[in-house]
Steps between C-alpha positions, in 0.01 A plus 500: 500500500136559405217516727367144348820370504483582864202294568601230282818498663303517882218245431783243339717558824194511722374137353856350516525628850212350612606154381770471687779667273764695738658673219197633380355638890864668488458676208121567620598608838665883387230558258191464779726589813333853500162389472508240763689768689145725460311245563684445827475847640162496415419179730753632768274856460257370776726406727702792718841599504585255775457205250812230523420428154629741215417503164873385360387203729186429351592498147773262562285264717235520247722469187657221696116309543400601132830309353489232767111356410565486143181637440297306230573811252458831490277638247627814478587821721127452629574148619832626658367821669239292636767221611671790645230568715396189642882403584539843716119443642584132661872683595322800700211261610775228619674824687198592673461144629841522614431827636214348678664187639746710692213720685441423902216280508342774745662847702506299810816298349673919448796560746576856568808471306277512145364770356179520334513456117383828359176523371617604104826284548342272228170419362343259726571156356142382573420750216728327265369141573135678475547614184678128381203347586285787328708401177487129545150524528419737200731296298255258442143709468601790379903470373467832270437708827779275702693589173431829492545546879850305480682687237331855649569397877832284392703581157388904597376553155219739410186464326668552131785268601268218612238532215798454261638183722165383497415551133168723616395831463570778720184594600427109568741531757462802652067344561671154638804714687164653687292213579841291636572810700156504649559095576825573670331774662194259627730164590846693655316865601748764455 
């Protein structure tokens, strides 16, 4: 099969998917299982080896939300990476909430029995809801930084990778990639 057959092939599948077609999302699943699986490890990257979620697990929960909304349509691999991304942001930010709920309320409630979470045992989950907000926020004055900052921060890719999701030149990217670091930077400090 040809490279445009490819596409054609993925943005038919992709579109059927997205309205609801089960046939089509499991033909669609084996040909963007190793991107979502990137994608995964690269949103999983900031969090430390004590993590209970796993990439395998992330993927699957996040296929699982992408097929379940019956998004209005996916235009594309662009659409889709994008998609991608949101479904495993609201997955990690809903797992820091969790992670959150289930912290003592202060170290007076601590028996002697627990042990102190380590300091690197995970990122802190305020970080995670920090940097939700960040995004919700940007979304609506500036949503070709939060964009940029979700597909960088989110989907893992690189400044070539997200100018061609994005339909913009590198270097366009690489200025924006520098002025949403420098935001992140200011709002969630280091």
């Amino acid at each position: 099969m040809s490279r445009v057959t490819d596409d054609s092939r993925l943005h038919e599948l992709l579109h059927a998917a997205s309205q609801g077609n089960r046939q089509a999302a499991d033909e669609l699943l084996p040909l963007v299982y190793h991107e979502l699986r990137r994608m995964a490890q690269a949103a999983l990257a900031h969090e430390a080896k004590g993590r209970t979620l796993q990439p395998t697990a992330l993927v699957h929960e996040a296929w699982l939300r992408l097929v379940e909304n019956g998004d209005s349509g996916w235009d594309g691999r662009r659409h889709f990476v994008g998609a991608a991304a949101r479904a495993m942001r609201r997955i990690l930010v809903d797992e820091a909430r969790r992670r959150e709920a289930r912290k003592p309320s202060s170290e007076a409630h601590r028996t002697g029995l627990e042990e102190p979470a380590a300091p690197d045992s995970a990122v802190d989950p305020d970080a995670i809801l920090d940097l939700d907000a960040l995004l919700t926020e940007l979304e609506q004055s500036d949503p070709r930084r939060a964009e940029i900052i979700h597909l960088r921060f989110f989907a893992g890719l690189g400044n070539e990778e997200t100018a061609q999701a994005m339909g913009l030149s590198v270097a366009t990217i690489e200025r924006e990639w520098r002025f949403a670091k420098a935001i992140l930077a200011r709002r969630l400090g280091d």
